[in-house]
DSSP file (Angstrom, degrees, kcal/mol; ACC not computed):
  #  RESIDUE AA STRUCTURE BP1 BP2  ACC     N-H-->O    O-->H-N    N-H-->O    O-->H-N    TCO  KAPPA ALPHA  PHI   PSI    X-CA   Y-CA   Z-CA
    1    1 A X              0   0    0      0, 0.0     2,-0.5     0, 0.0    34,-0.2   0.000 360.0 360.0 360.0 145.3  110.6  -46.2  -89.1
    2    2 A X  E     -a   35   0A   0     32,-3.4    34,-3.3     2,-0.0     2,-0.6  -0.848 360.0-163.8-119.3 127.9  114.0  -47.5  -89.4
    3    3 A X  E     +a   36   0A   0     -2,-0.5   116,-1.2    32,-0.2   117,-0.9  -0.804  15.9 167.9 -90.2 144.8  116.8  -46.3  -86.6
    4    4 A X  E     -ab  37 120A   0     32,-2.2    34,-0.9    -2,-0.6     2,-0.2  -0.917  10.9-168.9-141.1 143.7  120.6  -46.9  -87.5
    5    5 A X  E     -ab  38 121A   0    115,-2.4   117,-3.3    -2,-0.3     2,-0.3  -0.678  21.6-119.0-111.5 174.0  123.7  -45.4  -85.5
    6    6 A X  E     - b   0 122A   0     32,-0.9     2,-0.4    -2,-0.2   117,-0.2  -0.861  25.4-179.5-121.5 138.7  126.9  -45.4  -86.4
    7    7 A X  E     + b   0 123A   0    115,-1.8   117,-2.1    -2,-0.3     2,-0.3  -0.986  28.2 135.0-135.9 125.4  130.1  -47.0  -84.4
    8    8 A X  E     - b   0 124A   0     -2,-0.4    38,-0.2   115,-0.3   117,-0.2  -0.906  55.1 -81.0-158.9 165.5  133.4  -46.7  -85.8
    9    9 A X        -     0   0    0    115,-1.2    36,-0.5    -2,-0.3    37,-0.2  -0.104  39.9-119.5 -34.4 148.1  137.2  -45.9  -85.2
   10   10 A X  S    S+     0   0    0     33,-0.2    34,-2.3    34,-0.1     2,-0.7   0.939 102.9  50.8 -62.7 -52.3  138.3  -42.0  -85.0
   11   11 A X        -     0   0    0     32,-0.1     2,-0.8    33,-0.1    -2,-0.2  -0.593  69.8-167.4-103.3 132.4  140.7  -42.7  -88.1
   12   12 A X        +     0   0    0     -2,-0.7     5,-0.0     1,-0.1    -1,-0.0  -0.754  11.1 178.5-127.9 114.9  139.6  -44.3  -91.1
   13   13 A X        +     0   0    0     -2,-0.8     2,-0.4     4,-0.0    -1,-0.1  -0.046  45.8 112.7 -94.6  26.2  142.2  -45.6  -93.6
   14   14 A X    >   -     0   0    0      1,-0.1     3,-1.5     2,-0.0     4,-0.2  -0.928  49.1-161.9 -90.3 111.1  139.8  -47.2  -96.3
   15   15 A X  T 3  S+     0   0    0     -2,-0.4     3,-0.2     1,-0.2    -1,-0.1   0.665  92.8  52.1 -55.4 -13.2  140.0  -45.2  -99.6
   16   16 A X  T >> S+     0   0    0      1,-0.1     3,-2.6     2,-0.1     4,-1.5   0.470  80.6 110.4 -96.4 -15.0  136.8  -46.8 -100.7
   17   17 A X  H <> S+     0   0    0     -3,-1.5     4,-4.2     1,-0.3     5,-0.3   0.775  72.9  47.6 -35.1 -49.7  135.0  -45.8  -97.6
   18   18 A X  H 3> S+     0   0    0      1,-0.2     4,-0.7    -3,-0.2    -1,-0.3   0.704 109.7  45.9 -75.5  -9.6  132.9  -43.5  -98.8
   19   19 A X  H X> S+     0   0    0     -3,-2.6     3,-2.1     2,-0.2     4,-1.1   0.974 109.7  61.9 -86.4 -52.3  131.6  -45.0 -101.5
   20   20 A X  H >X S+     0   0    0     -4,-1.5     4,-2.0     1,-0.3     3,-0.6   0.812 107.4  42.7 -28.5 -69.4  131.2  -48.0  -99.2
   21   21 A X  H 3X S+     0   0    0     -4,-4.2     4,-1.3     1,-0.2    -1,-0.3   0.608 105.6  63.0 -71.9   0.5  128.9  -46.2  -96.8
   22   22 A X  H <X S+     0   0    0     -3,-2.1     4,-0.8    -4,-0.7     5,-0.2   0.759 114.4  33.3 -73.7 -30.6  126.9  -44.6  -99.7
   23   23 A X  H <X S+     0   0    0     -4,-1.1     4,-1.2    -3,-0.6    -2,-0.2   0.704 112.4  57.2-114.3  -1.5  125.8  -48.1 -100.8
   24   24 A X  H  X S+     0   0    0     -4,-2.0     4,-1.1    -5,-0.3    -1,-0.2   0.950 117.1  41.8 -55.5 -62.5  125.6  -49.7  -97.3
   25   25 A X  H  X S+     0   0    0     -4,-1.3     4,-2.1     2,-0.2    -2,-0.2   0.679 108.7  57.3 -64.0 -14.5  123.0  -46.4  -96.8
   26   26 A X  H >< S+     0   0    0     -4,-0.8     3,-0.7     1,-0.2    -1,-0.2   0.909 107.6  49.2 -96.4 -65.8  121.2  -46.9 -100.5
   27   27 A X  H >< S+     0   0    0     -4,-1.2     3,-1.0    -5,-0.2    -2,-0.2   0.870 111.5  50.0 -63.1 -10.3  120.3  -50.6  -99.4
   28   28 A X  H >< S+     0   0    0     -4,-1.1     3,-2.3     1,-0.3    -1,-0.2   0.969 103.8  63.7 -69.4 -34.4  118.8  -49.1  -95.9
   29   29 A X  T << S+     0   0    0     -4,-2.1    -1,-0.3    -3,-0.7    -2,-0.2   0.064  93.3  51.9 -68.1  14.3  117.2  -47.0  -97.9
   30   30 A X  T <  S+     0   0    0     -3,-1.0    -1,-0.3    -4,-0.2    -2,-0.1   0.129 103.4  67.2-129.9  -0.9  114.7  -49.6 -100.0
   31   31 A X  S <  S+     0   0    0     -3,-2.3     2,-0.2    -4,-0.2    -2,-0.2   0.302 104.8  15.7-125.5  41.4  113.6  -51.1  -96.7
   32   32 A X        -     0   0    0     -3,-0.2     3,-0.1     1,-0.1    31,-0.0  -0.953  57.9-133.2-170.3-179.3  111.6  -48.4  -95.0
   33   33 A X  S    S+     0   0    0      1,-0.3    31,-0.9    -2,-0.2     2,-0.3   0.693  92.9  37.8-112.3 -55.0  110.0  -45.1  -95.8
   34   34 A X  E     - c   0  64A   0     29,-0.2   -32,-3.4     2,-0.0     2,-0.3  -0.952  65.3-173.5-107.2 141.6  111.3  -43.1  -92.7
   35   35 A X  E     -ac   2  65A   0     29,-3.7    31,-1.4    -2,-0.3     2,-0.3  -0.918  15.6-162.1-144.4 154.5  114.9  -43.3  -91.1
   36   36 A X  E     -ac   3  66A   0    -34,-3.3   -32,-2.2    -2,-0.3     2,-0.3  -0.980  20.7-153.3-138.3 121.7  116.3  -41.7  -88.0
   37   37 A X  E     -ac   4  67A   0     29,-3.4    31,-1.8    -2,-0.3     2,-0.4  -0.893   4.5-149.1-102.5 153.4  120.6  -41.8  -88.0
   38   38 A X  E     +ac   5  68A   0    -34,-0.9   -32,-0.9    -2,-0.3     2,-0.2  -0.952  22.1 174.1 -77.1  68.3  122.3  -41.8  -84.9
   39   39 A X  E     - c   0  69A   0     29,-0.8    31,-4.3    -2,-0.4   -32,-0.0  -0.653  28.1-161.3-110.6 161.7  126.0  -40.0  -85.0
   40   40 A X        -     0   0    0     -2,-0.2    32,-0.2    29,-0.2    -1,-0.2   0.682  39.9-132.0-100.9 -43.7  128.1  -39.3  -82.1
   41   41 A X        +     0   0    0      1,-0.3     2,-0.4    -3,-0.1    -2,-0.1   0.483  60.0 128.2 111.7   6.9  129.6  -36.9  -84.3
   42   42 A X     >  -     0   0    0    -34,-0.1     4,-0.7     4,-0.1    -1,-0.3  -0.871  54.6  -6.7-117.5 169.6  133.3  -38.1  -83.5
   43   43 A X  H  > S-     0   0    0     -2,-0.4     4,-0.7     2,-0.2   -33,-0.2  -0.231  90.3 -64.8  56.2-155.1  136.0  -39.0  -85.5
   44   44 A X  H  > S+     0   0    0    -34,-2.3     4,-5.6     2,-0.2    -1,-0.1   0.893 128.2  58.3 -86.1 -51.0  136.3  -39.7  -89.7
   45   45 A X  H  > S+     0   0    0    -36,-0.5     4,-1.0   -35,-0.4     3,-0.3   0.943 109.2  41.0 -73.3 -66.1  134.1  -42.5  -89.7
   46   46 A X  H >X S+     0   0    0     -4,-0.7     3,-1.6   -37,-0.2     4,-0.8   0.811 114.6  52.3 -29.3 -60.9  130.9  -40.5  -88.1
   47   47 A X  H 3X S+     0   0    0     -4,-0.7     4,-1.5     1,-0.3    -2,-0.2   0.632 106.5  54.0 -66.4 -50.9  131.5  -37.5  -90.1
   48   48 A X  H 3< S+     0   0    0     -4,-5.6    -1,-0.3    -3,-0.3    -2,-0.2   0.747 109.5  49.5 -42.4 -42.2  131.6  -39.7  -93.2
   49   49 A X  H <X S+     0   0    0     -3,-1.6     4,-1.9    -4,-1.0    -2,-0.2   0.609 108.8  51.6 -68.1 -30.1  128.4  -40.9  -92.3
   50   50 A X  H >X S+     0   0    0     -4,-0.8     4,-2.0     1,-0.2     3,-0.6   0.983 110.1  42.4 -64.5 -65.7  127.1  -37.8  -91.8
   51   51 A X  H 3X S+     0   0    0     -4,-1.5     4,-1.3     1,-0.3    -1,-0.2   0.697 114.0  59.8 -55.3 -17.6  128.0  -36.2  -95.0
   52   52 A X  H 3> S+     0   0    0      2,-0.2     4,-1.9     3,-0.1    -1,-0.3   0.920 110.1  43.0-107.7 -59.1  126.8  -40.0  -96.7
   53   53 A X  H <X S+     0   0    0     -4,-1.9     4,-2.0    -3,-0.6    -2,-0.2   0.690 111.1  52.9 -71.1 -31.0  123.1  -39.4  -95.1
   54   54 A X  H >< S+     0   0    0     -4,-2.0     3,-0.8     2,-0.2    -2,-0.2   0.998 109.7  49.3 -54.2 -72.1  123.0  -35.6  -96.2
   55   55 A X  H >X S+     0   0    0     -4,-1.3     4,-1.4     1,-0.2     3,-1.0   0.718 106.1  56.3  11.9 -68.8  123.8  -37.0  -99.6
   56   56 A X  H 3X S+     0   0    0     -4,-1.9     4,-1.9     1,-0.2    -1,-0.2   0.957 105.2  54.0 -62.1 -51.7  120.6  -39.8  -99.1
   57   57 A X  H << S+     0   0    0     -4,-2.0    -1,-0.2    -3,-0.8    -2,-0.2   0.506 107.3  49.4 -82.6  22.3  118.0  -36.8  -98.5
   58   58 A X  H X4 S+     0   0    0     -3,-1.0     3,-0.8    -4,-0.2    -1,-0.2   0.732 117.5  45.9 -90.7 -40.9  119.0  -35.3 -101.6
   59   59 A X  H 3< S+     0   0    0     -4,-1.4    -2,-0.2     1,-0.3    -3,-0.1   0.708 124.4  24.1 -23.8 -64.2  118.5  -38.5 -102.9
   60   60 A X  T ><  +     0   0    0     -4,-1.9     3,-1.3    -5,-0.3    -1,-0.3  -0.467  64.9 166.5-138.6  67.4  115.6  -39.6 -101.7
   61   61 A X  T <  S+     0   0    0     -3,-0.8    -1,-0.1     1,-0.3    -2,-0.1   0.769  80.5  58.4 -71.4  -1.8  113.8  -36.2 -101.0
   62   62 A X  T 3  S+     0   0    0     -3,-0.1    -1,-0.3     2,-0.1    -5,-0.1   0.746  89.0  78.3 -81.3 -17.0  110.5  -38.5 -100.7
   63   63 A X  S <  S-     0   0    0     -3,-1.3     2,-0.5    -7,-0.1   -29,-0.2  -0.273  90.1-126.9 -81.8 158.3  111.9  -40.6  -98.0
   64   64 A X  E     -c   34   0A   0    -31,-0.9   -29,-3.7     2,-0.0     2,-0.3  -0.998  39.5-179.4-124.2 141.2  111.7  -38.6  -94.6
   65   65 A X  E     -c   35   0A   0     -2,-0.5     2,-0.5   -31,-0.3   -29,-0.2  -1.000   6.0-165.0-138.2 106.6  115.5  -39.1  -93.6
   66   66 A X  E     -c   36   0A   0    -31,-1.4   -29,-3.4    -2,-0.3     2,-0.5  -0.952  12.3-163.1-104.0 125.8  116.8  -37.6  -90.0
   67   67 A X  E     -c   37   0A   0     -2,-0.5    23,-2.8   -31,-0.2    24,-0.3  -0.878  13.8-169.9-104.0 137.7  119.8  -37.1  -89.2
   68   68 A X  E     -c   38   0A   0    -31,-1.8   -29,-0.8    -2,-0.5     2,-0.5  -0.600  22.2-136.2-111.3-176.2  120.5  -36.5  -85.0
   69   69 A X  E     -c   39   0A   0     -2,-0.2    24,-2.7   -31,-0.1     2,-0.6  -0.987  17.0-160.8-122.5  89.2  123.4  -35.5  -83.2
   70   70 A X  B     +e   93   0B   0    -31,-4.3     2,-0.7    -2,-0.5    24,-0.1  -0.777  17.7 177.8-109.6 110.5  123.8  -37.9  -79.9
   71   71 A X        -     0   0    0     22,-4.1    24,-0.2    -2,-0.6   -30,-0.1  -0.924  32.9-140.3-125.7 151.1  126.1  -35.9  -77.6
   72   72 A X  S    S-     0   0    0     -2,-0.7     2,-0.2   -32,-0.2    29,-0.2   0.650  84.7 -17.6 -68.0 -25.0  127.2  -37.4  -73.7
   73   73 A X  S    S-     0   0    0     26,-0.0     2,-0.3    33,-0.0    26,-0.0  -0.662  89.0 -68.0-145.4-142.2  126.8  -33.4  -72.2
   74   74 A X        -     0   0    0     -2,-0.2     2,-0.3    20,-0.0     3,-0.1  -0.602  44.6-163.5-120.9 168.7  126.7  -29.9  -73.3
   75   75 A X     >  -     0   0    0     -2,-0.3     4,-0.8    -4,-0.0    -4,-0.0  -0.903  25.6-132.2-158.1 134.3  130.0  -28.4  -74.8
   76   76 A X  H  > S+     0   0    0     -2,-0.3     4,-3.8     2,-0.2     3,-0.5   0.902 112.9  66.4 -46.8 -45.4  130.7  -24.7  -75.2
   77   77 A X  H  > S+     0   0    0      1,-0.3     4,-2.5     2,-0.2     3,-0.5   0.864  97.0  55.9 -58.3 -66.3  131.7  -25.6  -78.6
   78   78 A X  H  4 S+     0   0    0      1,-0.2    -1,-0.3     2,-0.2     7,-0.2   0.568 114.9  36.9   5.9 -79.3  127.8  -26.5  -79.0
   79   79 A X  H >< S+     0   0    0     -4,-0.8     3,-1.2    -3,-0.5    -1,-0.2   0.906 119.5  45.7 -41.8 -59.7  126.7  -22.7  -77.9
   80   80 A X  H >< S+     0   0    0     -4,-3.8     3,-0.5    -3,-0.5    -2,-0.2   0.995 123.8  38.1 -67.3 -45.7  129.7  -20.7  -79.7
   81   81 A X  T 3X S+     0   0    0     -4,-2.5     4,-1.2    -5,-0.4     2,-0.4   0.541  79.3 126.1 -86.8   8.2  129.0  -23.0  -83.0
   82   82 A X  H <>  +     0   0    0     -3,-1.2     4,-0.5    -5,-0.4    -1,-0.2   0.575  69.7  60.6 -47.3  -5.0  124.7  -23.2  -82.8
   83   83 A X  H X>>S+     0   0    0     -3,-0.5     3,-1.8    -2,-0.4     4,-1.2   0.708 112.4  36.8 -95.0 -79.5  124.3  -21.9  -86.4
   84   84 A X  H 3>5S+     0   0    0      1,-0.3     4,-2.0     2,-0.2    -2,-0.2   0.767 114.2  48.5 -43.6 -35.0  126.2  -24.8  -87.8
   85   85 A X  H 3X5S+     0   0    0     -4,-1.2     4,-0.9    -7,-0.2    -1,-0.3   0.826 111.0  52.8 -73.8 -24.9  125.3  -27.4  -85.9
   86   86 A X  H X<5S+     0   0    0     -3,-1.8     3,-0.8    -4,-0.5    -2,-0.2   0.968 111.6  50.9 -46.3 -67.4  121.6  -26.1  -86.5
   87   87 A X  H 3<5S+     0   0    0     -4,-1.2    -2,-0.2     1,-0.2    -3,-0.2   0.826 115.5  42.5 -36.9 -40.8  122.4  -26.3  -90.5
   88   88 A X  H 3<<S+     0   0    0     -4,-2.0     2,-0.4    -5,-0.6    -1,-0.2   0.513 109.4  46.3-122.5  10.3  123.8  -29.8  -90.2
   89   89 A X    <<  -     0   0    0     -4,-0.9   -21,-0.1    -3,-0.8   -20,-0.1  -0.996  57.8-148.1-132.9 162.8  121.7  -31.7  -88.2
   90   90 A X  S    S+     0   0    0    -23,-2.8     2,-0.2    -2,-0.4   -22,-0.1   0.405  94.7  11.4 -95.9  13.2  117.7  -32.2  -88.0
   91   91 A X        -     0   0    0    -24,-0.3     2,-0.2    -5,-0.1   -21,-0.0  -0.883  53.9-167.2-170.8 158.0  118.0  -32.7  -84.0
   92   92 A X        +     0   0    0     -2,-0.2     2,-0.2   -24,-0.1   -22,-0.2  -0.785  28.8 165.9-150.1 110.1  120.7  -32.3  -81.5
   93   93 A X  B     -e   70   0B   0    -24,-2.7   -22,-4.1    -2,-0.2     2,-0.4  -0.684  30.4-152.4-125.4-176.1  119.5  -34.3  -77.9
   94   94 A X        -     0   0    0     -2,-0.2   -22,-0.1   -24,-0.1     5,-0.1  -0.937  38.3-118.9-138.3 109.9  121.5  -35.3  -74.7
   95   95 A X    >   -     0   0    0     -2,-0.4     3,-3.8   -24,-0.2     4,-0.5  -0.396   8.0-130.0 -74.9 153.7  119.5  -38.4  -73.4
   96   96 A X  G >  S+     0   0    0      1,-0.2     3,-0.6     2,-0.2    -1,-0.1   0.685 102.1  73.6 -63.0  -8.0  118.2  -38.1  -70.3
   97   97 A X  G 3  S+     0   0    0      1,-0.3    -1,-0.2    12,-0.1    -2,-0.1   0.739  94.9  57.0 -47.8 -33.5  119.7  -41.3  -69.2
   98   98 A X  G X  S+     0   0    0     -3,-3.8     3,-1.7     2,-0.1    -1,-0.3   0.761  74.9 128.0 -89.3 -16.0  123.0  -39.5  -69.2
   99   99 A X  T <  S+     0   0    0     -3,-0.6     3,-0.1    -4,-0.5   -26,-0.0   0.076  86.1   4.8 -36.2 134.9  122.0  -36.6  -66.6
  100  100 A X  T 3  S+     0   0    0      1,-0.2     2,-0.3     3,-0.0    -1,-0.2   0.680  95.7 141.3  59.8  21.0  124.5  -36.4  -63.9
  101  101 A X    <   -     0   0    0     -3,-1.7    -1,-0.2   -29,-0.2     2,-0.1  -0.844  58.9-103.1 -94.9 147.4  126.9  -39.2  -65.5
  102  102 A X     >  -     0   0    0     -2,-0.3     4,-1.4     1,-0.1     3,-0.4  -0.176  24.8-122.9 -51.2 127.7  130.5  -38.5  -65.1
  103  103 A X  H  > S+     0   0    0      1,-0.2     4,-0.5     2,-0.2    -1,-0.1   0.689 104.1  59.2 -66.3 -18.5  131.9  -37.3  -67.9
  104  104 A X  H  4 S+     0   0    0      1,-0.2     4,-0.3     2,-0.1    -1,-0.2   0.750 116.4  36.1 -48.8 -58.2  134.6  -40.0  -68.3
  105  105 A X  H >> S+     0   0    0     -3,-0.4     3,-2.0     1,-0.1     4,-1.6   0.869  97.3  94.2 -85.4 -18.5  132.0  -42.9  -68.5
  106  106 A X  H 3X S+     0   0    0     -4,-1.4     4,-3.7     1,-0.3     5,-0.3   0.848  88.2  42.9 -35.7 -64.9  129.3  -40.4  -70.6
  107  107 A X  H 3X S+     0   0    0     -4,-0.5     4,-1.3     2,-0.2    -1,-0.3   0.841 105.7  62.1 -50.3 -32.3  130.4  -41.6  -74.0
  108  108 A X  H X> S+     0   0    0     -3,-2.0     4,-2.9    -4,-0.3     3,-1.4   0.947 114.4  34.6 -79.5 -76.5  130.6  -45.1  -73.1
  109  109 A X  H 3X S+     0   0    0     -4,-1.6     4,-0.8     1,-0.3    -2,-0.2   0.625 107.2  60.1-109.1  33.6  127.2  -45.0  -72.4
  110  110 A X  H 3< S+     0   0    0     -4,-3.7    -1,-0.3     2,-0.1    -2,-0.2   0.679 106.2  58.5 -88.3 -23.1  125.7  -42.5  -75.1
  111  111 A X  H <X S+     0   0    0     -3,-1.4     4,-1.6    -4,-1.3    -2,-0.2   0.677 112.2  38.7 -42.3 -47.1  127.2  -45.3  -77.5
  112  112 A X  H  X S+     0   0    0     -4,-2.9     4,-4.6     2,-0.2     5,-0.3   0.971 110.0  56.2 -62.7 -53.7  125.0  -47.7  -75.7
  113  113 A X  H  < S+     0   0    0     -4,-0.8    -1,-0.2     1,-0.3    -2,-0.2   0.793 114.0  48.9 -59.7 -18.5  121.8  -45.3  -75.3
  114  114 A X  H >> S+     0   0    0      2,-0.1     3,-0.8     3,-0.1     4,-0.7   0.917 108.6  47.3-106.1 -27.3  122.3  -45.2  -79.0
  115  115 A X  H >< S+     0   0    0     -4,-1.6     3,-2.0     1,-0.2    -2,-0.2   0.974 109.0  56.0 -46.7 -62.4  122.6  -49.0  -79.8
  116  116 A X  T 3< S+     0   0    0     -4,-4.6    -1,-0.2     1,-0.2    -2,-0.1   0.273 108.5  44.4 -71.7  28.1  119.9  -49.6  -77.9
  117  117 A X  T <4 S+     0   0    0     -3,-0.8    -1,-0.2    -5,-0.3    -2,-0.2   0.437  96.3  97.8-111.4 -27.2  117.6  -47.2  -79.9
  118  118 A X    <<  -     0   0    0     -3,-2.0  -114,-0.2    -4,-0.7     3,-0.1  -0.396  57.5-161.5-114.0 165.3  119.0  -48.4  -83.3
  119  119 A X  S    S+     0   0    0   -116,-1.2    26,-1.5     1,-0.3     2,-0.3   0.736  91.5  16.3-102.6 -52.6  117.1  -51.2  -85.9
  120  120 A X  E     -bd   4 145A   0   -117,-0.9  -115,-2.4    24,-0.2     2,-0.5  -0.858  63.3-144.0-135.0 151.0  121.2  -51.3  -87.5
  121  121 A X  E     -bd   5 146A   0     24,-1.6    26,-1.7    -2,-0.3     2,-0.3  -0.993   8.6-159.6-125.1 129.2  124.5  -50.5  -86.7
  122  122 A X  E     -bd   6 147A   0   -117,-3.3  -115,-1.8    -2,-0.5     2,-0.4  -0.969  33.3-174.9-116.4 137.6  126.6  -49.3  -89.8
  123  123 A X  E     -bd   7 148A   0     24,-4.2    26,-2.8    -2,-0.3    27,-0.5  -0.835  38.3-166.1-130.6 149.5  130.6  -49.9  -88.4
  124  124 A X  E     +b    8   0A   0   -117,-2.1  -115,-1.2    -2,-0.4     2,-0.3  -0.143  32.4 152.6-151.5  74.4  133.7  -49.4  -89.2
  125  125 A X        +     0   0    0   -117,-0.2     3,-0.1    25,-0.1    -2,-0.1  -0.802   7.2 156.2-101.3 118.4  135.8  -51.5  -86.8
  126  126 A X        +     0   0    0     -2,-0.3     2,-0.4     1,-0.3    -1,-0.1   0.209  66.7  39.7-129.6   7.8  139.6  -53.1  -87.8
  127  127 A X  S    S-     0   0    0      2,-0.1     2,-0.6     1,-0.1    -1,-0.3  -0.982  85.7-110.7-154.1 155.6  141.3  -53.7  -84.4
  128  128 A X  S    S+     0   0    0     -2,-0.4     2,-0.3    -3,-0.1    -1,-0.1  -0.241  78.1  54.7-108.7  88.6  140.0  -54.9  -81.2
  129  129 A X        +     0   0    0     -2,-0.6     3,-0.1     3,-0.0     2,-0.1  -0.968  61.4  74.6-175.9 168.3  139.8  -52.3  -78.6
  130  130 A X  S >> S-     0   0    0     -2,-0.3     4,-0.9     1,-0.1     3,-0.7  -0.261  85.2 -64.7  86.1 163.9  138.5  -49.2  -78.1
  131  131 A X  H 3> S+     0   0    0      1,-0.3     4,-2.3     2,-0.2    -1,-0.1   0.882 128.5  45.0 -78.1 -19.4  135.2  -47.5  -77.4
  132  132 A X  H 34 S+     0   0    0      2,-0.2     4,-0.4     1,-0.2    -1,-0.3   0.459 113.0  50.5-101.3  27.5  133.6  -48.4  -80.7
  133  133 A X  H <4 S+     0   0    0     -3,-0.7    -1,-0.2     2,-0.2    -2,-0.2   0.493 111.8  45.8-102.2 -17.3  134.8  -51.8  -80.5
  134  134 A X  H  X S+     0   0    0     -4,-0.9     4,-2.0     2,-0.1     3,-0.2   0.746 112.3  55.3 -93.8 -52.0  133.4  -52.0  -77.0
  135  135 A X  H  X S+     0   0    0     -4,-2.3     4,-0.8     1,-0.2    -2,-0.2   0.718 108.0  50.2 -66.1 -28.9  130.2  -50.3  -78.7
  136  136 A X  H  > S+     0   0    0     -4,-0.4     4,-0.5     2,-0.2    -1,-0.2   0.777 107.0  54.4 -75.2 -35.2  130.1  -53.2  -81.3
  137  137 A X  H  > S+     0   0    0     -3,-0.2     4,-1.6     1,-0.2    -2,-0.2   0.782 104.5  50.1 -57.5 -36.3  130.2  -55.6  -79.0
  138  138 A X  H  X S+     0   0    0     -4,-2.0     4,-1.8     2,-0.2    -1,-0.2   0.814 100.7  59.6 -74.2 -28.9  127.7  -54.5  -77.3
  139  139 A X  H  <>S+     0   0    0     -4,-0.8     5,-2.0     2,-0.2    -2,-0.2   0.449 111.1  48.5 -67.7 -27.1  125.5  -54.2  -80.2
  140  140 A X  H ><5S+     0   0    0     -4,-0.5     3,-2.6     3,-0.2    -2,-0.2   0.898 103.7  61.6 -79.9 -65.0  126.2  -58.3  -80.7
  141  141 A X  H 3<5S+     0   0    0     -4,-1.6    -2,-0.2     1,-0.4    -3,-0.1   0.715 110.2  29.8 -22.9 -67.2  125.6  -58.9  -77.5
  142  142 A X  T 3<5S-     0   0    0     -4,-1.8    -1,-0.4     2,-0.0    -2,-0.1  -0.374 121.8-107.7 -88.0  47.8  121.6  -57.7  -77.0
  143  143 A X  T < 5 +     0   0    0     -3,-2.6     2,-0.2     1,-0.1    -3,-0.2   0.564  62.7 155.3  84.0  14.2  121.5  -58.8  -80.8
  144  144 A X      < -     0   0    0     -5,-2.0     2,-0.3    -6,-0.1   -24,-0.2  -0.607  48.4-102.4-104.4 162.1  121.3  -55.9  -83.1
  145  145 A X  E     -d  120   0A   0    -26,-1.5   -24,-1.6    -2,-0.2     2,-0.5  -0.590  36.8-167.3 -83.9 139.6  122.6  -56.3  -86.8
  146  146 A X  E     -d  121   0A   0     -2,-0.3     2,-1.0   -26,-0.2   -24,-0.2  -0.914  15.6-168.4-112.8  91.5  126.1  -54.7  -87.7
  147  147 A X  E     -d  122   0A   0    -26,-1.7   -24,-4.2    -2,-0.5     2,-0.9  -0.506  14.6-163.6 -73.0 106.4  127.6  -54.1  -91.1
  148  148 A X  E     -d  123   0A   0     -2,-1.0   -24,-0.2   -26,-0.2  -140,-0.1  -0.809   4.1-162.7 -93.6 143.0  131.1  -53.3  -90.4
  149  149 A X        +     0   0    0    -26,-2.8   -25,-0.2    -2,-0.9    -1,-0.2   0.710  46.6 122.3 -97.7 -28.6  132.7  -51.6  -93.7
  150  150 A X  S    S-     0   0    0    -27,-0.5   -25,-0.1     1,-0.2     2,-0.1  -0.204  76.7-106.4 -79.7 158.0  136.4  -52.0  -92.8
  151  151 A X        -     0   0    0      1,-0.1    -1,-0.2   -27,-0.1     2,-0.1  -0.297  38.3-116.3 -81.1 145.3  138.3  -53.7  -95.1
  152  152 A X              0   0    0      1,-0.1    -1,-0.1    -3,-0.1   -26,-0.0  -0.504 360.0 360.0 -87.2 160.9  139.2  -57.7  -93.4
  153  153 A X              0   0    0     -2,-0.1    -1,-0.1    -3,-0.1    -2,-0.0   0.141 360.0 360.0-173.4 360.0  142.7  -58.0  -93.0
């Protein structure tokens, strides 16, 4: 089984993007049988990914292809919205790592908890700062492979 999460900026200005992560995901897809994504489930760049991996089990309905939902607490929005988020992911967890973390650092290291879970990191990083820029780094750092999609500049 192959894990990859997703790291990117909240705004994503590439027009190509999506096509980008459609064939980033088509080559994960020829080197495993089962896949587990990782979203965090904020900003453009997640959301993309999502919709990109929905897209892949239509795709590849032989493949078994999950998509999770990695969120840092509980939310209302979570409760009031539970039919959609039921529809649109095949999991929704909180690791336990994060129990009783502050909610300020939470993200920071549900970003981690999901790097260190993941095989690949698919990115979409163009300036350096920020939490998925911190999250990429980090992802260099213990070693794990990163395709960043934003356009070099």
């Amino acid at each position: 089984m192959t894990v990859c999460t997703f790291a990117g900026h909240r705004e994503v200005y590439s027009s190509a993007i999506e096509a980008d992560i459609e064939s980033a995901l088509s080559e994960i897809m020829q080197t495993d049988n089962a896949f587990v994504f990782y979203s965090g489930g904020m900003g453009d760049f997640d959301k993309k990914c999502e919709s990109a991996v929905r897209g892949m089990k239509r795709k590849y309905p032989g493949l078994s292809i999950r998509l999770v939902l990695v969120i840092p607490y509980m939310t209302h929005q979570l409760n009031r919205d539970k039919e959609y988020y039921e529809a649109s992911y095949d999991d929704i967890v909180i690791p336990s790592e994060l129990i009783g973390i502050h909610y300020k650092a939470a993200i920071k290291k549900r970003n981690r908890w999901m790097v260190d879970q993941a095989d690949k990191i698919l990115a979409y990083i163009y300036r350096d700062f920020g939490g998925a820029f911190d999250t990429v780094k980090y992802a260099f750092r213990i070693g794990k492979p990163v395709l960043n999609l934003a356009p070099k500049g």
